[in-house]
C-alpha positions in Angstrom: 23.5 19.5 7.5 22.3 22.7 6.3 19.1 23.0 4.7 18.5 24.5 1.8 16.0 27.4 1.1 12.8 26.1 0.8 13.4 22.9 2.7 14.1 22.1 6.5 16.2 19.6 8.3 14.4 16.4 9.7 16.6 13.9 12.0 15.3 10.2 13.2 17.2 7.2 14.3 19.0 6.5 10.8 20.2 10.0 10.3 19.0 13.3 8.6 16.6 14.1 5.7 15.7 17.1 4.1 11.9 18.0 3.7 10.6 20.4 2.2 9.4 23.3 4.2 5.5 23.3 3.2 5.2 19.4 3.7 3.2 18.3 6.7 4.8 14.7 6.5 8.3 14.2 8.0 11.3 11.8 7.6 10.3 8.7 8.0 7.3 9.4 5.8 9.8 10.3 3.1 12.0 7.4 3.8 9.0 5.2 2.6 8.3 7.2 -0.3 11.5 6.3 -1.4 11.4 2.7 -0.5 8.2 1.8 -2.0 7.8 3.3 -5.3 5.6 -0.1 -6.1 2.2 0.7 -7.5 1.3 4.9 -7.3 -1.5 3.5 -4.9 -2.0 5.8 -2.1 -4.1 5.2 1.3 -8.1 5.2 0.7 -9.6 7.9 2.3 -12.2 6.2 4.3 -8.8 3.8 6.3 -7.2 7.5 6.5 -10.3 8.9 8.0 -10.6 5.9 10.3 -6.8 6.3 11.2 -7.3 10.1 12.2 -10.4 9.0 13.9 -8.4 6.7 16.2 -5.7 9.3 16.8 -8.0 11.7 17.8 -9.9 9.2 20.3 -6.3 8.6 21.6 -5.7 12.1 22.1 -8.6 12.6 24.2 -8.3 10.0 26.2 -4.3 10.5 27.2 -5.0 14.3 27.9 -7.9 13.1 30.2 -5.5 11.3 32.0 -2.9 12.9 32.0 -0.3 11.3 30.0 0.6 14.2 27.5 -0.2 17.9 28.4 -3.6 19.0 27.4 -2.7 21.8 25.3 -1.0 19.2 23.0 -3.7 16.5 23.3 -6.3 19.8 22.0 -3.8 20.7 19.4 -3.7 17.4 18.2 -7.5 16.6 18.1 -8.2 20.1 16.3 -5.5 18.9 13.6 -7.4 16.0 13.4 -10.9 17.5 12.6 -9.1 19.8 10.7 -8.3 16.8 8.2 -11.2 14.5 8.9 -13.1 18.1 7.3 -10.5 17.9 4.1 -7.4 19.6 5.1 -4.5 18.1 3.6 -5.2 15.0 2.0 -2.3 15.2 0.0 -0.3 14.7 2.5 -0.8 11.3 3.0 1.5 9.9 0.5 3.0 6.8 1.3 2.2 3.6 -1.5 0.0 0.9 -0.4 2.5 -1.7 -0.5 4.9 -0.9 2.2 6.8 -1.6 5.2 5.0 -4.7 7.0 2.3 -3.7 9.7 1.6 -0.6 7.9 4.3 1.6 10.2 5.0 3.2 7.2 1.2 4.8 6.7 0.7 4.9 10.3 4.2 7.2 10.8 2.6 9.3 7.7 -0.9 10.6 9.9 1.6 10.6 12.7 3.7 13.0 11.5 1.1 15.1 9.7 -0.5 15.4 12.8 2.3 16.4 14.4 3.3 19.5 12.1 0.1 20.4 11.8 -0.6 20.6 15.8 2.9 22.6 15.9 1.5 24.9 13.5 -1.5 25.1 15.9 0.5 25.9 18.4 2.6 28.9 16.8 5.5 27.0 16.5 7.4 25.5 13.1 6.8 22.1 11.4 9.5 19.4 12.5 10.0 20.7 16.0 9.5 17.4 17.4 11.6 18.4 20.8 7.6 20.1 21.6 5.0 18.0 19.9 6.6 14.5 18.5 5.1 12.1 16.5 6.0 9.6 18.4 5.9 10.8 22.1 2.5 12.8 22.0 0.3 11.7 18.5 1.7 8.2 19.3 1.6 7.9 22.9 0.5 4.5 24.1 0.3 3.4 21.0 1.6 0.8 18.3 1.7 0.0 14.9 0.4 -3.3 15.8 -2.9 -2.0 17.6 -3.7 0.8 15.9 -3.9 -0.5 12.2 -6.1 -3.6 12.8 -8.2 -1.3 14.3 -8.2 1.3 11.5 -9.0 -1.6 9.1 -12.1 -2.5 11.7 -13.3 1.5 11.7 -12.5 1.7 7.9 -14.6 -0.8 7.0 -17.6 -0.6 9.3 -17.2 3.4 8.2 -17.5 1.9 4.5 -19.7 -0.6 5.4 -22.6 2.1 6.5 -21.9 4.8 3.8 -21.6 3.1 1.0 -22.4 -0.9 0.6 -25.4 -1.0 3.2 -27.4 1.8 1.4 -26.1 0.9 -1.9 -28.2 -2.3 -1.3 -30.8 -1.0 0.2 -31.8 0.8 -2.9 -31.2 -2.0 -5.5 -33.3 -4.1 -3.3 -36.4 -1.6 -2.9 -35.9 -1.0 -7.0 -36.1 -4.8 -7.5 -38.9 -5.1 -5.3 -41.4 -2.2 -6.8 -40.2 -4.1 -10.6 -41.3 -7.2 -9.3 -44.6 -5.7 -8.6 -44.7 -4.3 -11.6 -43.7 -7.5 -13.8 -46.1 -9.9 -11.4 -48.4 -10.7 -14.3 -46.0 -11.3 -17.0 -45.4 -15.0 -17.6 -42.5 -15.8 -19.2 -40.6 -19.3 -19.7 -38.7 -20.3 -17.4 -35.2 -21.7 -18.3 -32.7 -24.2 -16.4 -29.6 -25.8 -18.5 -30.5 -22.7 -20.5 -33.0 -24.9 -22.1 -36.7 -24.4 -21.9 -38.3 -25.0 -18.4 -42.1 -24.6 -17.1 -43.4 -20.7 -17.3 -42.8 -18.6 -14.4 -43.4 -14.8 -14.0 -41.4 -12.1 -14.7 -42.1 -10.6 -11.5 -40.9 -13.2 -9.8 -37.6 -12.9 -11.3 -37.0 -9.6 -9.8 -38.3 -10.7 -6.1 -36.2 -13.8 -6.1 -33.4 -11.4 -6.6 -34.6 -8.9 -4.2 -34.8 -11.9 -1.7 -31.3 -12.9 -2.7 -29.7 -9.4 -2.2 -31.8 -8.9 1.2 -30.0 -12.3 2.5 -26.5 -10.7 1.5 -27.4 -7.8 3.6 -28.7 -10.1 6.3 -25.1 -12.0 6.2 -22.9 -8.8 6.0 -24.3 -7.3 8.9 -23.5 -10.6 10.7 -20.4 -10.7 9.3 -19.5 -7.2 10.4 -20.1 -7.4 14.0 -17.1 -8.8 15.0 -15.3 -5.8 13.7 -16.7 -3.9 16.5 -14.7 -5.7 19.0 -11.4 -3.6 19.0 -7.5 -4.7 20.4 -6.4 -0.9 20.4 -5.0 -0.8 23.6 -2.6 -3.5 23.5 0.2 -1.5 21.9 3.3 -4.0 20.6 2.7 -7.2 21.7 -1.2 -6.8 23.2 0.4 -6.2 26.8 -0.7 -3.0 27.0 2.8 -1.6 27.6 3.1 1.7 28.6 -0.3 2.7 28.1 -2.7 3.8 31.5 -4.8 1.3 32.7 -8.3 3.1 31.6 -7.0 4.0 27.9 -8.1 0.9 26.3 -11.8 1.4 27.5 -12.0 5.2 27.0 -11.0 5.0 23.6 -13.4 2.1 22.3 -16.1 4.5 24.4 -14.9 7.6 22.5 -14.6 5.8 19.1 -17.9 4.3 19.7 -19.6 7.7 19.9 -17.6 9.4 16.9 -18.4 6.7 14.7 -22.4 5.7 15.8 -20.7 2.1 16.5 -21.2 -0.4 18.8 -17.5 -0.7 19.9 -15.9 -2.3 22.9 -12.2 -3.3 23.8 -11.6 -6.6 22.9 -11.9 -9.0 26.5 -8.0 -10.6 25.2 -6.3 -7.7 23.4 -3.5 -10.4 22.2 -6.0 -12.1 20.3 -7.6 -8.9 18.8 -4.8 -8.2 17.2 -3.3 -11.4 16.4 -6.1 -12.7 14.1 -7.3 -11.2 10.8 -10.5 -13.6 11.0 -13.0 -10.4 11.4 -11.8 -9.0 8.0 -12.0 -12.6 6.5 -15.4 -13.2 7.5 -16.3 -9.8 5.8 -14.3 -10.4 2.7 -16.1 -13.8 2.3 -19.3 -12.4 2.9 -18.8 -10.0 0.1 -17.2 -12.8 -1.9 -20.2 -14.6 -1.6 -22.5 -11.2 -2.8 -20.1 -10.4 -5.7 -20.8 -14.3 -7.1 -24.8 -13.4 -7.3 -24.2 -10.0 -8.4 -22.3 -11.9 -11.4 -24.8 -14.0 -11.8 -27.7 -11.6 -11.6 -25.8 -9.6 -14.1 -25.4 -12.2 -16.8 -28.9 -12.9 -16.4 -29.9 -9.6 -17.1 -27.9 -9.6 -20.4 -29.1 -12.9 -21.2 -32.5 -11.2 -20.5 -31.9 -8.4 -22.6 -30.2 -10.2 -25.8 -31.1 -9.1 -29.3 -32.8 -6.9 -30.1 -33.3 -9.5 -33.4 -31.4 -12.3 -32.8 -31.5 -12.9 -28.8 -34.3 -13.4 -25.6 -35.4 -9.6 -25.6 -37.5 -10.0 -22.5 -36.9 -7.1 -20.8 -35.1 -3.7 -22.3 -32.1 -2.7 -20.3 -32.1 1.4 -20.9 -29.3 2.8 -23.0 -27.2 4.9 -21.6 -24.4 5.2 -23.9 -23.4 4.3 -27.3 -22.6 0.8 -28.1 -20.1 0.1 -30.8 -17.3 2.0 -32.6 -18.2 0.5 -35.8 -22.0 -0.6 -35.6 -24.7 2.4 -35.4 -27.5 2.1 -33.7 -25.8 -0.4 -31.3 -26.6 -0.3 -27.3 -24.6 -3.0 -25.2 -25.8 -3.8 -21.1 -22.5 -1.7 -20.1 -23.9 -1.4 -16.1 -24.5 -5.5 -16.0 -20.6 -6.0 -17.7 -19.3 -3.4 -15.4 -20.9 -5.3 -12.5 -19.3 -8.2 -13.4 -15.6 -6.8 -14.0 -16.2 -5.4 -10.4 -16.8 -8.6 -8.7 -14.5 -10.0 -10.2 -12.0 -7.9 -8.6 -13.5 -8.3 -5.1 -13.6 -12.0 -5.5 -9.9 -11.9 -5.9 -9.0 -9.0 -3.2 -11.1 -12.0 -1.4 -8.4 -14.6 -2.3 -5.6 -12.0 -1.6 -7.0 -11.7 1.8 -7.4 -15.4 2.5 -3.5 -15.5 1.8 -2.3 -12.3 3.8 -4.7 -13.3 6.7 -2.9 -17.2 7.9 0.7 -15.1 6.7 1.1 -13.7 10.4 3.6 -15.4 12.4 3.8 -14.9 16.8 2.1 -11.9 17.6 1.8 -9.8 14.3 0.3 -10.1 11.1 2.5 -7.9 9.1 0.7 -8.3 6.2 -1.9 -5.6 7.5 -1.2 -3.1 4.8 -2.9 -5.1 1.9 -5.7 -6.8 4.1 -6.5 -2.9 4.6 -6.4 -1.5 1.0 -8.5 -5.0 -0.5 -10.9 -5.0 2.0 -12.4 -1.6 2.2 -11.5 -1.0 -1.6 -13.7 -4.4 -2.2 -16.4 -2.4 0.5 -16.6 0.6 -1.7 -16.3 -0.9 -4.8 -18.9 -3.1 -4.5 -21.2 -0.5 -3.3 -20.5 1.9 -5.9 -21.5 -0.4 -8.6 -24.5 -1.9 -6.9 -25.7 1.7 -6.7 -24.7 2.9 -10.3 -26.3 -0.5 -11.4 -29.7 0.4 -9.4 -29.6 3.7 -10.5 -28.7 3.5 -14.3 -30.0 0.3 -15.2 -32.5 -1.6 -12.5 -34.4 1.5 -12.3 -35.3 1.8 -15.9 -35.9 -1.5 -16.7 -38.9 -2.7 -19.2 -40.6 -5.6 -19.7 -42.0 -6.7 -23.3 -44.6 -8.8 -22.4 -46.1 -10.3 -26.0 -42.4 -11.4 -26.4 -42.6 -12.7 -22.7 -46.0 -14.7 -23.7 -44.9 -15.8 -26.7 -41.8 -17.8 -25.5 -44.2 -19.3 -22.5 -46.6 -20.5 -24.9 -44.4 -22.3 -27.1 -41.9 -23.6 -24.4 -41.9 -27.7 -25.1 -41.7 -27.7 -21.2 -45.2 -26.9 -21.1 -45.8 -30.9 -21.2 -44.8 -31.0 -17.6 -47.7 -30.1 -16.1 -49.3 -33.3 -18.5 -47.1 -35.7 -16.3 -50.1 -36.6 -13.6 -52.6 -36.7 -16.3 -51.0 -38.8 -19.0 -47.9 -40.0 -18.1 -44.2 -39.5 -18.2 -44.0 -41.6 -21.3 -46.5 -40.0 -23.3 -45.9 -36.4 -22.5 -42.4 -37.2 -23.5 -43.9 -38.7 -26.9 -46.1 -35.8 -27.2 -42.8 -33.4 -26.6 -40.9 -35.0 -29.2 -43.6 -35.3 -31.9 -44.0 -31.9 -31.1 -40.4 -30.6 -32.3 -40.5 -33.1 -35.6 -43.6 -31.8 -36.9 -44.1 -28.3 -35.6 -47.8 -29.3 -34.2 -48.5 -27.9 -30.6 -48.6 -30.1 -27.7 -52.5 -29.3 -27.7 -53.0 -30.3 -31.0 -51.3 -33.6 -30.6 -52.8 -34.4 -27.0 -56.5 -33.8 -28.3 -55.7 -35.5 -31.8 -54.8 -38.6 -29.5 -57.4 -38.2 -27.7 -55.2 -38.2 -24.2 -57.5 -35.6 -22.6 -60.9 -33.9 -22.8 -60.2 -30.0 -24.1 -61.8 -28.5 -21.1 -59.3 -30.4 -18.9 -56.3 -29.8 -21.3 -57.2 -25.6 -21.2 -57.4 -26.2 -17.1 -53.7 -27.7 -17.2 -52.2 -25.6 -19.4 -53.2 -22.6 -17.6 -50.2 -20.5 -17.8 -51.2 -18.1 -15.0 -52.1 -20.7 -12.2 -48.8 -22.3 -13.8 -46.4 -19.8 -13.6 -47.9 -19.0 -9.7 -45.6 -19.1 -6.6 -47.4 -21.2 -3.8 -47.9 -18.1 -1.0 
């Protein structure tokens, strides 16, 4: 085969391919391309930068001893920075759903890596007979150890630079608006009916104290993807790797990514189960269903401005209707929920993909990959746009606040130890027929002295959280 201009001749075990000439990728990067034209998804950048991150540790460590020439093992690693940096990007090209295991993405960095060290090295893209991707980028290495891992770096790397602080913000906003709203009784609410008063403030910390027990749980959740089966190459043997690679590269990986990572003590198992990335995935499952619930309470919260609660005054930040002026809808709390509503089902997706390995491969890999960092960075992204666009410029309106307290039927609680279930249910429902207050009906009855009524129906040492 003769290559046309532009274009160069690529061969592999199935044949020849042409590439064009200013492509970094090679054949069997193109073969996929061609295979799976299923969704125009293409690899996150965070599991790409945890893939080159691997490749470069793997580098290292098999020009340290001595398994591919050092020249190429330096050529490879500055390829790699190169790209970690943002050097070709584009080049990484191959859909999300592909060929089982992920070989198909994996081949991709390969190959880029490859051309890109030959480059390096003064010689042309696809030489392979110098610097292959399979030989050199690849040496010691397998589909089957190198992708769980970059699904461990990936989402510990997403972990700490998005979710983790994303939380940490919405947590410190909700605590400094509890603080602020700690003297503003409002009525409390269960069966979305009226309940005894509580305060405002409160609201926020129990949130606060909600989202600082996610954090607590994802941490948890994330150590075991520290413990890493790279190492273990196609079956978790270890074939045809040296006998110090699997511990130099969890030691170099360690130290490029500020992790505490270790070879696993049974590579098999490492990379057998997919229980790490479940554990994660339900941990975040388990944050998305309070974020849901945190957001509807907020719009509940917000409702009017005429006709609803309008307790608090979610800030505007864009218009709210196409037909209705003046409108402003809670757009960061429905975004919030639309968001975890897709990481509750990336959740599900991973559930399914994670018991669907048989022997000693998952090859379902690809999607656990894309749904479980996606649901990472997702989740963080909105948690910080909510913080920042709506948590942070929350208001309270604390007459409307006092006036819903005040008239809340529930109020009669606090009358059960001084005249009874029965009659503070009598007094309740008299109440609602005729319109008088509970006070006006308790006095008129003569149930309780006034002095002793006023002490009960204290809203403030009502509403107060024992310390």
């Amino acid at each position: 085969m003769t290559a046309p201009a532009n274009h160069r001749i690529e061969k592999d075990s199935m044949g020849e391919k042409e590439i064009p000439s200013a492509a970094y990728y090679g054949i069997q990067t193109l073969r996929a391309v061609e295979n799976f034209p299923i969704s125009g998804l293409k690899p996150l950048p965070t599991y790409v930068d945890a893939c080159l991150l691997i490749k470069k540790a793997a580098a290292i460590a098999n020009g340290e001893l001595a398994c591919i020439p050092i020249e190429i093992s330096q050529a490879i690693v500055t390829a790699a920075d190169e790209i970690l940096k943002g050097a070709l990007r584009d080049q990484f090209i191959v859909d999300v759903y592909q060929a089982g295991a992920g070989t198909s993405h994996h081949m991709n960095v390969n190959e880029v890596l490859a051309n890109r060290a030959l480059e390096l090295l003064g010689d042309e893209k696809g030489n392979y007979s110098h610097i292959s991707p399979n030989d050199h980028v690849n040496y010691g290495q397998s589909t089957n150890d190198v992708i769980p891992t970059a699904i461990r770096i990936g989402g510990l790397l997403a972990l700490e630079h998005t979710l983790y602080p994303s939380l940490e913000g919405a947590i410190a906003t909700l605590q400094t608006k509890a603080h602020e709203f700690q003297d503003i009784v409002r009525s409390g609410r269960t069966h979305m009916q009226d309940a005894v008063p509580i305060r405002l403030g409160e609201s926020f910390r129990a949130w606060a104290v909600i989202l600082t027990d996610h954090l607590r749980r994802l941490r948890a959740a994330a150590q075991d993807l520290c413990v890493l089966g790279l190492g273990g190459s196609a079956t978790g043997t270890g074939l045809n790797t040296h006998p110090q690679y699997r511990y130099r590269v969890a030691e170099l990986l360690a130290g490029f990514t500020g992790q505490p990572l270790i070879s696993a003590p049974h590579l098999m198992a490492a990379m057998q189960s997919m229980a790490p990335f479940v554990a994660v995935s339900s941990a975040l499952r388990n944050l998305a269903q309070d974020l849901v619930k945190i957001s509807h309470d907020l719009r509940l919260l917000d409702s009017g401005p005429k006709t609803g609660l309008k307790e608090i005054q979610l800030p505007p930040v864009q218009p709210g209707s196409s037909i209705m002026p003046g409108k402003y809808n809670p757009v960061m709390a429905e975004m919030t929920s639309m968001v975890c509503f897709q990481v509750m089902g990336y959740d599900q997706a991973i559930a399914c993909a994670a018991q669907a390995g048989q022997l000693e491969l998952n090859v379902m890999m690809p999607l656990i990959a894309y749904d479980l960092i996606h649901s990472i960075e997702i989740l963080g992204n909105t948690i910080s746009a909510l913080d920042k666009r709506c948590l942070a410029g929350i208001t309270a309106r604390p007459d409307r606040c006092r006036d819903f307290a005040e008239g809340s039927l529930a109020l009669v609680t606090a009358l059960n130890t001084h005249i009874g279930y029965l009659n503070a249910a009598a007094i309740a429902k008299e109440s609602l027929e005729t319109g008088k207050s509970m006070r006006q009906l308790v006095l008129e009855k003569n149930l309780m002295p006034a002095d002793k009524l006023n002490e009960v129906l204290d809203l403030e040492k009502m509403s107060k959280i024992p310390e």
